[in-house]
C-alpha positions as CSV (number, residue, x, y, z in Angstrom):
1,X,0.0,0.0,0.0
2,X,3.0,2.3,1.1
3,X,4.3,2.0,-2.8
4,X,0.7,3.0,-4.0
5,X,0.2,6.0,-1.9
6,X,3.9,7.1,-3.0
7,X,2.9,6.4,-6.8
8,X,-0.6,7.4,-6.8
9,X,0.3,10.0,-4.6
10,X,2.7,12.1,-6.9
11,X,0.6,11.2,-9.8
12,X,-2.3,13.1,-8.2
13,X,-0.6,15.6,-6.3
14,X,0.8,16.9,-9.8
15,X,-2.3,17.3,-11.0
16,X,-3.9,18.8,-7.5
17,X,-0.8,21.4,-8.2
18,X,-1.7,22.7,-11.7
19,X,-5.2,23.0,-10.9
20,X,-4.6,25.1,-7.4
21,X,-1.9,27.0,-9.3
22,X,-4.4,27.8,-12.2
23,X,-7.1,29.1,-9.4
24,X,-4.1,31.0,-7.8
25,X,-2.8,32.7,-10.6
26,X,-6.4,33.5,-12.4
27,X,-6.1,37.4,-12.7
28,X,-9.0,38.1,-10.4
29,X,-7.4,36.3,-7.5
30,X,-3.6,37.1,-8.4
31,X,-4.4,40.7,-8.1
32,X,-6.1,40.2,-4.5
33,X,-3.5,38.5,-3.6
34,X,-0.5,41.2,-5.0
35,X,-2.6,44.1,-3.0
36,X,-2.7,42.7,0.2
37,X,1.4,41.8,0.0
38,X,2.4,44.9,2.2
39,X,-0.6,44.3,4.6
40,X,0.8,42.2,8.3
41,X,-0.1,38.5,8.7
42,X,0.9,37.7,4.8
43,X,4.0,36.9,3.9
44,X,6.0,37.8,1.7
45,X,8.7,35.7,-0.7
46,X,11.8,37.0,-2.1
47,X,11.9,34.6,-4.8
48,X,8.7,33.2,-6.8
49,X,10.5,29.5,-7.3
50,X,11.2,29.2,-3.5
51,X,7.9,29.9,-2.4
52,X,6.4,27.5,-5.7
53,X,8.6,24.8,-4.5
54,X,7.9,24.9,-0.8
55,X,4.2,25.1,-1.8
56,X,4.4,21.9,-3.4
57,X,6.5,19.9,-1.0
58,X,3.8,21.0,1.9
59,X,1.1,20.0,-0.5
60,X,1.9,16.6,-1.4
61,X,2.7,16.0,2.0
62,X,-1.1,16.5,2.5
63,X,-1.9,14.2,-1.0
64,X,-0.1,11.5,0.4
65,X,-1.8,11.5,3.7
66,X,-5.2,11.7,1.7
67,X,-4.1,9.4,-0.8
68,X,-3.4,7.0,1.8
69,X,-6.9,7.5,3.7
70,X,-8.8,7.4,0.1
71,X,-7.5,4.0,-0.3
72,X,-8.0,2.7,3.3
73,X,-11.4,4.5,3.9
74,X,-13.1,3.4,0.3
75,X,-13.4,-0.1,1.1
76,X,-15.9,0.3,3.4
77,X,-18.1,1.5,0.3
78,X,-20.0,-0.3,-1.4
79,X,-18.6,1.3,-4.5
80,X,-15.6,1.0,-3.8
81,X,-13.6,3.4,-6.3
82,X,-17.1,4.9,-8.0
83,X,-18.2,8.7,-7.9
84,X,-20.1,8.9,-5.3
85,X,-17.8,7.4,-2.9
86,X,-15.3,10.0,-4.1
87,X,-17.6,12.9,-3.4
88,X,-18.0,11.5,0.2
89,X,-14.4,11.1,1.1
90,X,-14.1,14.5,-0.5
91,X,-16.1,16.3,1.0
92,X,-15.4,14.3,4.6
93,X,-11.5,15.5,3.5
94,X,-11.9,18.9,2.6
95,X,-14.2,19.3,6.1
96,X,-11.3,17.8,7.8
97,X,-8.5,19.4,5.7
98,X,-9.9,23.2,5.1
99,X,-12.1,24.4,7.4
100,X,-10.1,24.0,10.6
101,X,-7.4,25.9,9.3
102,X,-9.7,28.8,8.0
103,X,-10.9,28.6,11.5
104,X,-8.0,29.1,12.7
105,X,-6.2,31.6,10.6
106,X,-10.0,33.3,10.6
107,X,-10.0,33.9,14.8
108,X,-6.3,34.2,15.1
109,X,-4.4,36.0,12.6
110,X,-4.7,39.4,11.0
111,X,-4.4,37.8,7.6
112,X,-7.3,39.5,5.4
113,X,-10.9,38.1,4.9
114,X,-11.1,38.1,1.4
115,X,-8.1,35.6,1.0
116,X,-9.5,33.4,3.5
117,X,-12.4,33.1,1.2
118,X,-10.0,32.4,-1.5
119,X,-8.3,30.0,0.6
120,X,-11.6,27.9,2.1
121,X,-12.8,27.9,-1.9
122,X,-9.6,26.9,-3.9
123,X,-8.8,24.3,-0.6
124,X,-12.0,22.6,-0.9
125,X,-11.9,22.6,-4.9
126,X,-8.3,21.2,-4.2
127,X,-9.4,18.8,-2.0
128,X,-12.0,17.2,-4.3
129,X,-9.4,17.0,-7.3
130,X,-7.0,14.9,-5.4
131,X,-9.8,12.4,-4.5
132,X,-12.1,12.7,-7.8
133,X,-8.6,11.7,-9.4
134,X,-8.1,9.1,-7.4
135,X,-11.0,7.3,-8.6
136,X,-10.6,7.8,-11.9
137,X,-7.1,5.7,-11.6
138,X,-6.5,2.0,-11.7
139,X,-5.0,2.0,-8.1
């Protein structure tokens, strides 16, 4: 199972990445994004390709550990790899993944509102790519 969830795991976390990084860099939300790059509780990144790379180690670290509860959780449905088990573990995954996080960053930082929006949506998008693509493979 470990060699599936490494596998599978990159598989789907390359394509979790391009579609994040296309909701990220759409011009509406890039430019939200660029204005609020002075304000305190976001960060900013000297270099584009350090922050992109960081990004994505941090991120498959979270495919993996979905990848591996997609495979263990789904056999306890009767369809097993079909789409409606999918949009159950995806939306049980993006409840568990997003929303404490928004929570938190929501009651405890100063980080703005409208990019937590941005955030919650594009997470939970995110988080239903990674498993809807996990269905659709022969794993």
């Amino acid at each position: 199972m470990l060699v599936d969830i490494i596998l599978w795991g990159l598989v789907v976390g390359i394509a979790h990445f391009v579609v994040v990084g296309a909701l990220y860099q759409n011009p509406a939300v890039a430019k939200m994004y660029n204005a609020c790059q002075g304000e305190p509780g976001v960060k900013s990144w000297a270099s584009k390709k350090a922050y992109v790379s960081w990004m994505f180690a941090g991120t498959q670290v979270e495919v993996f550990i979905l990848t591996g509860a997609y495979l263990f959780l789904r056999d306890f449905f009767p369809e097993q790899s079909g789409t409606s088990t999918a949009w159950i573990l995806g939306g049980l995954f993006a409840a568990i993944r997003v929303y404490p996080r928004f929570w938190t960053m929501w009651i405890q930082t100063s980080y703005p509102n409208r990019l937590l929006a941005i955030e919650f949506v594009n997470g939970t998008i995110g988080t239903f790519v990674i498993v809807l693509c996990l269905s659709l493979l022969p794993i």
